[in-house]
C-alpha positions as CSV (number, residue, x, y, z in Angstrom):
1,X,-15.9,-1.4,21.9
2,X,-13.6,0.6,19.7
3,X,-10.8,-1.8,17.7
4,X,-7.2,-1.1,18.6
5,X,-5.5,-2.6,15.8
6,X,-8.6,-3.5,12.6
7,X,-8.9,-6.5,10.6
8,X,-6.9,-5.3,8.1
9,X,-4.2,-4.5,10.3
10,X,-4.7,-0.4,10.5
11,X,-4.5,1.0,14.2
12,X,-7.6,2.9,15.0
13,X,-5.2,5.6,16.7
14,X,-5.8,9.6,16.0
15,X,-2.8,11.5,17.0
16,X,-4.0,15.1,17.7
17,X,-2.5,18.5,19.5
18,X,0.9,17.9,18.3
19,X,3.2,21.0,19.4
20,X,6.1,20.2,18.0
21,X,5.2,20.0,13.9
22,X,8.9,21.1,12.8
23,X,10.1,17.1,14.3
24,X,8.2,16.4,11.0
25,X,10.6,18.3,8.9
26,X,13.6,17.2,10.6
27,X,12.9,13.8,8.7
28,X,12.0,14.8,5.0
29,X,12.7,12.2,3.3
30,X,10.3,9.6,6.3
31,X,7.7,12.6,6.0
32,X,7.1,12.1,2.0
33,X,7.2,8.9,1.8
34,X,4.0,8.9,4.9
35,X,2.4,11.0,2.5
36,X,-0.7,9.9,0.5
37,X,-0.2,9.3,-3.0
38,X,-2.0,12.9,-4.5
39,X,0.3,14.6,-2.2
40,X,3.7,13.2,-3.0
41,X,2.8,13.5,-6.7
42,X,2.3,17.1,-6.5
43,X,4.9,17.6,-4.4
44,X,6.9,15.7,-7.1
45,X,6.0,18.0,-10.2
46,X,6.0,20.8,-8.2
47,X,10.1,20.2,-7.2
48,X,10.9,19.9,-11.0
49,X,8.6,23.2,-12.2
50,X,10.1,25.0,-9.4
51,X,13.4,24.4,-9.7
52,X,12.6,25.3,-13.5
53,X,11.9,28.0,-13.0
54,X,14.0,29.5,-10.5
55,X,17.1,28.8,-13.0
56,X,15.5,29.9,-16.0
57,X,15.2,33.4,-14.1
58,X,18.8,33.8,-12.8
59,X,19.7,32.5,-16.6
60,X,17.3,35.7,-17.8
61,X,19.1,38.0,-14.9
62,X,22.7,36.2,-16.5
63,X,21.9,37.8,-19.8
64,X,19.9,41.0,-19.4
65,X,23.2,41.9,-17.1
66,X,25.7,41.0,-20.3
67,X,23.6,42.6,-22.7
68,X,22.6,39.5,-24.3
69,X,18.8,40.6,-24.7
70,X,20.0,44.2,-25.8
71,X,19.5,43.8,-29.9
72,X,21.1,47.2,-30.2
73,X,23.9,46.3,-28.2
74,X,24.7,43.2,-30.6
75,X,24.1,45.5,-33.7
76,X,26.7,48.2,-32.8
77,X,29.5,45.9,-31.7
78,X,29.4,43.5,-34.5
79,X,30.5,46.2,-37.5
80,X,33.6,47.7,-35.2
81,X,36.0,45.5,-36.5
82,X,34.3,44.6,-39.9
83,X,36.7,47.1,-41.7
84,X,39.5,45.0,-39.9
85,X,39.0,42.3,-41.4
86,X,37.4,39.4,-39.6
87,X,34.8,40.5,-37.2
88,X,34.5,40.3,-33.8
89,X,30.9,39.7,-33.2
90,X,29.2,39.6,-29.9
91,X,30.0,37.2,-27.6
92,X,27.0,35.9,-25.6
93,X,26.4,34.3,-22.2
94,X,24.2,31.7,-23.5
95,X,23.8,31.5,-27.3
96,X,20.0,32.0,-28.7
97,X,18.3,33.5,-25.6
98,X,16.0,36.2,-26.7
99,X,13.5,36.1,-24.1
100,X,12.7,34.8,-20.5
101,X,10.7,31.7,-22.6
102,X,14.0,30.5,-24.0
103,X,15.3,30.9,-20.7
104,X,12.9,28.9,-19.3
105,X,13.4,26.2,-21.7
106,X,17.2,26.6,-21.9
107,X,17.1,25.5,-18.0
108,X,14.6,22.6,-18.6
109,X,17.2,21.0,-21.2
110,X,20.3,22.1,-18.7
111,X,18.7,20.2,-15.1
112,X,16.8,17.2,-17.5
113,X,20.0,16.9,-19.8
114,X,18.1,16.4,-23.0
115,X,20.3,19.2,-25.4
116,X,18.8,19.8,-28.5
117,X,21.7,22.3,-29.7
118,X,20.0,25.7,-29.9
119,X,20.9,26.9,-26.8
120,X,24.6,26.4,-25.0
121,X,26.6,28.1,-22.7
122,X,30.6,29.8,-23.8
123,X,33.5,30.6,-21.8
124,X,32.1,34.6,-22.0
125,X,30.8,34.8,-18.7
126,X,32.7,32.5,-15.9
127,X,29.2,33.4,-13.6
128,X,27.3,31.2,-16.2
129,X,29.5,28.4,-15.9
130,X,29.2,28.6,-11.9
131,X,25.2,28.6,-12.2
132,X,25.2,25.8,-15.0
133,X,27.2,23.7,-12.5
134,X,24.8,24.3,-9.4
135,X,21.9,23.6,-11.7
136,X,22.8,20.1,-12.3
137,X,23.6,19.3,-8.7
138,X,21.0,20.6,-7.5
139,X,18.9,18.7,-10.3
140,X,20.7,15.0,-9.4
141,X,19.3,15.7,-5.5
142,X,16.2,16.3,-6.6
143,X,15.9,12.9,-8.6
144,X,17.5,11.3,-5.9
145,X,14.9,12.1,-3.2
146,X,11.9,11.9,-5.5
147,X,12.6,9.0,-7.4
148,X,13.9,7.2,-3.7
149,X,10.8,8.6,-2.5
150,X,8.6,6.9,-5.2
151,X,10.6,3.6,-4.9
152,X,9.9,3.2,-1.0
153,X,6.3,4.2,-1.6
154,X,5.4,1.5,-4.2
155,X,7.5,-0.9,-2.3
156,X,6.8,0.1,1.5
157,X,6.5,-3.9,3.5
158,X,2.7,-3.2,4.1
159,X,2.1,-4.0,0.2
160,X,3.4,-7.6,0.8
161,X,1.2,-7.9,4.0
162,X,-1.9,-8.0,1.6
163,X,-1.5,-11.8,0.9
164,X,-0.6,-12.3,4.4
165,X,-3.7,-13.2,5.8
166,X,-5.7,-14.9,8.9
167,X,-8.6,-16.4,10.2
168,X,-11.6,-13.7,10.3
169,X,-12.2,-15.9,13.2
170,X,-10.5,-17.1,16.4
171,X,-11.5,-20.3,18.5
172,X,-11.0,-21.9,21.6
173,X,-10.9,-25.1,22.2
174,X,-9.8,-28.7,23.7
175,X,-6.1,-29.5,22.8
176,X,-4.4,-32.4,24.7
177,X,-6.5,-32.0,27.3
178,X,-6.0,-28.3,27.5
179,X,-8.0,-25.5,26.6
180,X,-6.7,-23.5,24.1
181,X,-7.0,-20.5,21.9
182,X,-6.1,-20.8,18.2
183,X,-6.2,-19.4,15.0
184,X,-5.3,-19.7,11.1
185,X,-2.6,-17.6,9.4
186,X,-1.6,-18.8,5.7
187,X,0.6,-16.8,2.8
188,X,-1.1,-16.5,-0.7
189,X,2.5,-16.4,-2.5
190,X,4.4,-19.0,-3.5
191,X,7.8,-16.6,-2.2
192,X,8.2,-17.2,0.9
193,X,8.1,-15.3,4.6
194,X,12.2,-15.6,5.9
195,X,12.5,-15.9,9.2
196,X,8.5,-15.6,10.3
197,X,8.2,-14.8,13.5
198,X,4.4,-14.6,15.2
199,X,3.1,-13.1,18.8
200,X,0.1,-12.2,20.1
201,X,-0.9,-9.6,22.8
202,X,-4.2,-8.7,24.8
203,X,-5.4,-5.5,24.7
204,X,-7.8,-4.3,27.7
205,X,-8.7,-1.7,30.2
206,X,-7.0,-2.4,33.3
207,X,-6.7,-0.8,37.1
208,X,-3.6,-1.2,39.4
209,X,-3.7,-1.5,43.0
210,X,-2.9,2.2,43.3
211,X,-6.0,3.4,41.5
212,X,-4.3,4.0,38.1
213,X,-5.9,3.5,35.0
214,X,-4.6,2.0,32.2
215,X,-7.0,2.5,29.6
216,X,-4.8,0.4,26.5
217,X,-3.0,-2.4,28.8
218,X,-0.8,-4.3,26.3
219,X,0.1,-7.8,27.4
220,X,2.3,-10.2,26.0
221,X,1.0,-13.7,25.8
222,X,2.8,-17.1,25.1
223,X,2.4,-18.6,21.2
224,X,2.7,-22.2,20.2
225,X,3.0,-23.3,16.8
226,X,3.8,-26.7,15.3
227,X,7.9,-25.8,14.9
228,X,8.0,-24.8,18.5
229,X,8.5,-21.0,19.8
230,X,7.6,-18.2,17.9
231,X,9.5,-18.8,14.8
232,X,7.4,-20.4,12.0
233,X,8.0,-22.0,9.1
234,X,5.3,-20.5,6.5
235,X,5.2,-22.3,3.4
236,X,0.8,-23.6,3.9
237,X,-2.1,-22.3,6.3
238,X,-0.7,-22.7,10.0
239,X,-2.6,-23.2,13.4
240,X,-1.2,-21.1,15.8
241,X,-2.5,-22.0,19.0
242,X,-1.8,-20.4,22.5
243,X,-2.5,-22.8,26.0
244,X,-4.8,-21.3,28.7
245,X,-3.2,-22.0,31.9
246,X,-2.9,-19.9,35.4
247,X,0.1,-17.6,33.2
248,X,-2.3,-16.7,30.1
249,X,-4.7,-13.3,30.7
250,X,-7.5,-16.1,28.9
251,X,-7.0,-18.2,32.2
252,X,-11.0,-16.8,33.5
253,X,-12.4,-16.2,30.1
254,X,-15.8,-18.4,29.8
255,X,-18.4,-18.6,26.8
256,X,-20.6,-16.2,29.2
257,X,-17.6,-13.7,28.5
258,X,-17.6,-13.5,24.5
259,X,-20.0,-10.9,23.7
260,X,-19.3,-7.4,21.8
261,X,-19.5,-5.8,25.4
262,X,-16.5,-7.4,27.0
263,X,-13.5,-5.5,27.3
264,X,-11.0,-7.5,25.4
265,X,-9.3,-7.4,22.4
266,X,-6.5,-9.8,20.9
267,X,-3.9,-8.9,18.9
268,X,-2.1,-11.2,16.4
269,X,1.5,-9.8,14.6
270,X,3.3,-11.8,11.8
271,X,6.8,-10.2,11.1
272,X,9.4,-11.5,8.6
273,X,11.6,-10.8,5.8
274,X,10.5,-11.0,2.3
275,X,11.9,-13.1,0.2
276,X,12.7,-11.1,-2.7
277,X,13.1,-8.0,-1.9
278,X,14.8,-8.5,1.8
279,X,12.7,-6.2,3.3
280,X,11.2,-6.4,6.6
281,X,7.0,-6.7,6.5
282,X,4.6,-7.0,9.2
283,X,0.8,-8.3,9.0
284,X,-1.2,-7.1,12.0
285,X,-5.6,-8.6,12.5
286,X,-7.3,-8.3,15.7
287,X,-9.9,-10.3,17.7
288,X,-12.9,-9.1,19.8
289,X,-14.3,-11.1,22.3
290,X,-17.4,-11.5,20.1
291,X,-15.0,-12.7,17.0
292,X,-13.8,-15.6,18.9
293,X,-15.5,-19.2,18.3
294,X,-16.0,-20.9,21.8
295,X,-16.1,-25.2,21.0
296,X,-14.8,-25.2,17.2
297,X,-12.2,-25.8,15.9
298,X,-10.7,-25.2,11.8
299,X,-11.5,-27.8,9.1
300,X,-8.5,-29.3,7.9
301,X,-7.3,-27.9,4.1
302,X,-4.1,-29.2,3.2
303,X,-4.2,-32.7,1.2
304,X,-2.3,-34.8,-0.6
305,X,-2.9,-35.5,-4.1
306,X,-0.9,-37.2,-6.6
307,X,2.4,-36.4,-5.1
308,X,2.5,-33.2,-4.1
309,X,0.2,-31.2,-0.9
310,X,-2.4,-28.8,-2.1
311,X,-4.5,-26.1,-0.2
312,X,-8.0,-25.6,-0.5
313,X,-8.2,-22.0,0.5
314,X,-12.1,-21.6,0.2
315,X,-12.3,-24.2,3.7
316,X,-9.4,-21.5,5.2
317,X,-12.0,-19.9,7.7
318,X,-13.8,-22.8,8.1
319,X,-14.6,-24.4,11.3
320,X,-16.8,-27.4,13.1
321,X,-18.4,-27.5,16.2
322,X,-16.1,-30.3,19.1
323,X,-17.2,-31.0,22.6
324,X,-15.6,-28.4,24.8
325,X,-16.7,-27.8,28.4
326,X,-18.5,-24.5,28.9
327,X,-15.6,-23.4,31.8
328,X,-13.1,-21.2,32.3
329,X,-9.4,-23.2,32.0
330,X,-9.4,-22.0,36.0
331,X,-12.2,-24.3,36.7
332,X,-11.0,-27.3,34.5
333,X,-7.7,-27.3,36.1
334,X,-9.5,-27.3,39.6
335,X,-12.4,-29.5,38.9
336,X,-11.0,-32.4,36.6
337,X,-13.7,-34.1,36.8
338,X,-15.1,-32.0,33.7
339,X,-12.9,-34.0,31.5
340,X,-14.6,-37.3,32.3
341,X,-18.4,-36.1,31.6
342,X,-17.2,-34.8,28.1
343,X,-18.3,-36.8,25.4
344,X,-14.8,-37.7,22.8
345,X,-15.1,-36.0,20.1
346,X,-14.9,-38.5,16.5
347,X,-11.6,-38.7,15.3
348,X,-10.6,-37.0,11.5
349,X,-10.4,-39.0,8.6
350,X,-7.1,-39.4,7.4
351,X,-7.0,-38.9,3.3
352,X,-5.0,-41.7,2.0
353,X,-2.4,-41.1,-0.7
354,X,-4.3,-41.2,-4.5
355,X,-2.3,-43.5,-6.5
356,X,-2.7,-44.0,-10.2
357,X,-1.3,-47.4,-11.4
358,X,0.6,-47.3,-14.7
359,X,-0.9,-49.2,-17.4
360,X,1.8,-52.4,-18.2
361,X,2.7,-53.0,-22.0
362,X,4.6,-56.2,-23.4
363,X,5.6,-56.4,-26.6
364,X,6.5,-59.5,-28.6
C-alpha cells in the first residue's frame, strides 16, 4: 500500500493537469519561496543582472540622445566661449560615460549604492534625474522580495520539525484494562514547543451505503496524553496513547489484521509555536498496519540522577513484549472473561533517587 503522509512527514501526493497555472503567479512572493533552492538562486542573480542591465541601457539611450558619447560634439562647444573668458564647457548627463560598459557599471553603483566618484549624475538633463530615482526604487523592491524570499526559505517551520521526532514504531496494548494504541513523540532541543498540540487521523479506503468510493477517507480519532486533551506539554519523550473503544475506527483491528496488505494507515500531527522564533511548525510520521507492534509496549527512558531527570534517547524506540489478549477491543468489551485468563504482567522497577552523601569535616 502506497503511504499517504511518509515517515519523514512528506505527503506522497502528485498534483497533475493543473489548468489554471497563472493562480501560481497571482502569489509571487508564496511561489518563490516553494521553490527549490537552485531555482530561487538563479532567479535571485538573475533579478539583479537584469535589472542591471536594463538601466544601464536607458542610461546609454540618456546620453547618446544629449550628445554625451559624441567626442566631436564636446570638442566644438568647449572653445566657443574660450575667447570670452571663462569657458563654458560641455555639460553632460552623466559625467565620464564613454561607452555602454561604463553605463553598465554606472547603474550597478546607482541600484547597489556603492559610489566610487567617477561617474555622477548633474542638473543638465531633468530625464536623468527621473530615471536615477526609478532606479533605486525599483532596486529597494527587489531586495525586499529576494532577501524576504531568502529569509522565509532558510527559516520555513519544517526546518524546526527535524528534531521533532517519533517512534519508528506504534503499539497496542493493555492500559487500565483497556486496549490501547500508543506511541513516542520527544523534542531534541532544549527550546521548547509553545502551545503543542497533537492529533491523529486514519487514513483508509472506504465505501458509503450509496456505492461511493472514498478512496483517501480521513478520520479524526480521539488522543490522550498524560496532561489531558490534546494539548501537551513537551519538555521529554511523551506517550501518547489513544483508547480503543466502540467510538475509535481501531475498535475491530486484531493481530490477524497487521500485515503490509491491510488497508490502513495512521496518521500522527504535532503542531506548535517555536519558541524562538514564534513561528508556527508542524511535524507530520505515519503508521501502516505492518509498522504497529501488537503486545509491547516502550521501555521507560527518563531517570533521575543526581538531582535533575535525564533521557536516554538510544532506548527512544525501544519496546518489550506484555501479555495482551490476541482480540479485537470489540471482543474484550463483550467477552470479559479474557481479562481473567491473562497472565499480569511484572510490574517496573522504580529507580530510586542516587544520593551522594557529603563527606563531614571537624576541625579542632
Amino acid at each position: 500500500r502506497a503511504r499517504f503522509v511518509g515517515k519523514n512527514g512528506a505527503c506522497n501526493v502528485a498534483h497533475k493537469n493543473i489548468r489554471e497555472q497563472g493562480r501560481f503567479l497571482q502569489d509571487v512572493f508564496t511561489t518563490l519561496v516553494d521553490l527549490k533552492w537552485p531555482h530561487t538562486l538563479l532567479i535571485f542573480t538573475m533579478s539583479f543582472l537584469c535589472s542591471w542591465l536594463l538601466f544601464g541601457m536607458v542610461w546609454w539611450l540618456i546620453a547618446f540622445a544629449h550628445g554625451d558619447l559624441d567626442h566631436s560634439t564636446r570638442l566644438q562647444r568647449s572653445p566657443e566661449e574660450g575667447s570670452a573668458g571663462a569657458p563654458d564647457s560641455f555639460v553632460p548627463c552623466v559625467t565620464s560615460i564613454h561607452s555602454f560598459t561604463s553605463a553598465f557599471l554606472f547603474s550597478i553603483e546607482v541600484q547597489v549604492t556603492i559610489g566610487f566618484g567617477g561617474r555622477m549624475v548633474t542638473e543638465e538633463c531633468p530625464a536623468a534625474i527621473l530615471v536615477l530615482i526609478v532606479q533605486n526604487i525599483v532596486g529597494l523592491v527587489i531586495n525586499a522580495i529576494m532577501l524576504g524570499c531568502i529569509f522565509m526559505k532558510t527559516s520555513q517551520a519544517h526546518r524546526r520539525a527535524e528534531t521533532l521526532i517519533f517512534s519508528k514504531h506504534a503499539v497496542i496494548a493493555l492500559r487500565e484494562g483497556k486496549l490501547c494504541f500508543m506511541l513516542r513523540v520527544g523534542d531534541l532541543r532544549k527550546s521548547m514547543i509553545i502551545s503543542a498540540t497533537i492529533r491523529m487521523q486514519v487514513v483508509k479506503k472506504t465505501a458509503s451505503l450509496e456505492g461511493e468510493v472514498v478512496p483517501l477517507n480521513q478520520i479524526d480519532i480521539q488522543m490522550e496524553n498524560p496532561v489531558g486533551g490534546n494539548s501537551i506539554f513537551l519538555v521529554s519523550p511523551l506517550i501518547i496513547y489513544h483508547v480503543i473503544d466502540k467510538n475509535s475506527p481501531l475498535y475491530d483491528i486484531s493481530p490477524l489484521n497487521l500485515h503490509h496488505h491491510e488497508d490502513l494507515e495512521i496518521i500522527v500531527i504535532l503542531e506548535g509555536v517555536v519558541e524562538t522564533t514564534g513561528i508556527t511548525t508542524q511535524a507530520r510520521t505515519s503508521y501502516l498496519a505492518d509498522e504497529i507492534l501488537w503486545g509491547q509496549r516502550f521501555v521507560p527512558i527518563v531517570a533521575e540522577e543526581d538531582g535533575r531527570y535525564s533521557v536516554d534517547y538510544s532506548k527512544f524506540g525501544n519496546t518489550v513484549k506484555v501479555p495482551t489478549p490476541s482480540c479485537t477491543a470489540r471482543q474484550l468489551e463483550e467477552d470479559k472473561s479474557i481479562m481473567d485468563t491473562m497472565p499480569l504482567s511484572p510490574k517496573g522497577t522504580i529507580r530510586k533517587r542516587s544520593v551522594k552523601l557529603k563527606p563531614k569535616f571537624t576541625i579542632n
